[in-house]
N, C-alpha and C positions, 0 to 999 in steps of 0.2 A: 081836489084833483080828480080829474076823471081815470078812468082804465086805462087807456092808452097814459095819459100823462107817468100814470104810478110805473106802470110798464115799463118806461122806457127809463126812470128815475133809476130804478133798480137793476134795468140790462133785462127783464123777463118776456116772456111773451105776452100779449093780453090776454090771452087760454090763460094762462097760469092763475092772473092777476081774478080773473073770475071763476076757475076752477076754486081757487081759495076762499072765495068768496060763497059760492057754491053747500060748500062743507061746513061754513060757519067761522072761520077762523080769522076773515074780516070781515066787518059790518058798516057799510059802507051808507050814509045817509042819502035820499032820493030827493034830488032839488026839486022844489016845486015850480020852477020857472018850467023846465024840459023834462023832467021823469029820467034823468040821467042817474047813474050813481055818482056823491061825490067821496074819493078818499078822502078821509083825516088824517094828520098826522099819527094818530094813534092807527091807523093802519096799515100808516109806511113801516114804522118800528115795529107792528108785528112779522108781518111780510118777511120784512128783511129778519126779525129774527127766525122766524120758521125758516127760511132759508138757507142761513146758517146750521140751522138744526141739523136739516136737510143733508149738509156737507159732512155735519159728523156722523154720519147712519140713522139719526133719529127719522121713525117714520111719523106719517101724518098723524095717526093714533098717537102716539108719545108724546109729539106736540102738544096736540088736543088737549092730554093730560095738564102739560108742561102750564098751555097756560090758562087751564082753570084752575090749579092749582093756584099760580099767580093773579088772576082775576078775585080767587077768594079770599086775597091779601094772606095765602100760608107760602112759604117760602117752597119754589119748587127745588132747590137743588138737592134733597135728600133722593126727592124721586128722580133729579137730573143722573144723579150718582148712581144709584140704582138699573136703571135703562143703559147709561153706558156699556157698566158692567158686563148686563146681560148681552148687547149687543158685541163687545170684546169678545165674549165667550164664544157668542156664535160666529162669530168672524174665524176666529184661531180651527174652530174646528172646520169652516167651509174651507182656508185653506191648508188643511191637514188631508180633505179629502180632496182637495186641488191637485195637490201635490202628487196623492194615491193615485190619483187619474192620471195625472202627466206622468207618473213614472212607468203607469201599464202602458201608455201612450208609444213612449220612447222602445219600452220592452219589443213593444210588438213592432215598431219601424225596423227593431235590430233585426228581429227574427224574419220578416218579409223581403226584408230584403237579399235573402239569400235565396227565397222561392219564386218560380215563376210566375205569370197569370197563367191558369185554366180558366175555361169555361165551364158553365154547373155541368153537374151529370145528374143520375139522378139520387145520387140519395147528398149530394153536396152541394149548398147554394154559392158559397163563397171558401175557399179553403184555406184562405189568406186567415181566416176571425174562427172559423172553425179546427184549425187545426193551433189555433195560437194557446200557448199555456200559460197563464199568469206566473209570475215568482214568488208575489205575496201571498201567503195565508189564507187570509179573509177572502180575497177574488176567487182562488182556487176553490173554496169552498163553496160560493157558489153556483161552480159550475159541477159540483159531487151530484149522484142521482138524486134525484124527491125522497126515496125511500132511505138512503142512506144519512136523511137530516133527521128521521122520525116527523116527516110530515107525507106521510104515507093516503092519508086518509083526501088529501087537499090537492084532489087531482081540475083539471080546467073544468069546468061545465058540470061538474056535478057539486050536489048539498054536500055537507060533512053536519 
């Protein structure tokens, strides 16, 4: 099977078909009639399982892993199980801070919209962002002086 052919077997672009190819994770034999690459079957079924990986958050690294693990004939699903996991975890917290964001988000649509537009003056650029106060905790904090965190010493431009 050529690039284009695997391409279009599996719905991907040909970029992909030889990005992946590219990184190692298919190896495609070079006809000697044409100097063409051709796939194998064994490289539609990796393809497509990297793909699938793909869909459940696994990155290309994971893969990588996933299938020399499986190339060294050890069963990859411990470290399948593993990676999930890890990836779970980071999921639940990116949207925990999703969440934080859209609800300063919302906070501040409430609170602007009771206020005009101005134009800067000088000592204000926008007074819409500058005058907005967070409700949670953590944001508020924040926006407390530098001196007030005990990072006194970790001013812009200069060593500490």
């Amino acid at each position: 099977m050529t690039v284009n052919q695997l391409a279009k077997k599996l719905k991907v672009a040909p970029d992909t078909v030889r990005y992946y190819t590219r990184i190692g994770l298919l190896a495609p034999r070079k006809s000697a009639e044409n100097g063409y690459r051709q796939y194998s079957a064994r490289d539609e079924e990796r393809l497509r399982f990297a793909l699938r990986a793909r869909l459940l958050g696994f990155t290309l690294r994971d893969i990588q892993q996933i299938l020399d693990h499986a190339d060294s004939g050890d069963s990859p699903c411990p470290l399948v199980r593993s990676l999930i996991v890890r990836r779970v975890d980071e999921m639940r917290e990116q949207l925990r801070e999703a969440q934080a964001l859209f609800e300063r988000m919302e906070s501040a649509l409430e609170q602007w919209d009771r206020m005009p537009d101005k134009a800067p003056c000088g000592d204000m650029i926008c007074h819409l962002i500058e005058s907005w106060s967070p409700a949670d905790e953590k944001a508020a904090e924040l926006l407390r002086p530098m001196h007030g965190r005990g990072l006194e010493h970790h001013k812009v431009g200069t060593q500490s």
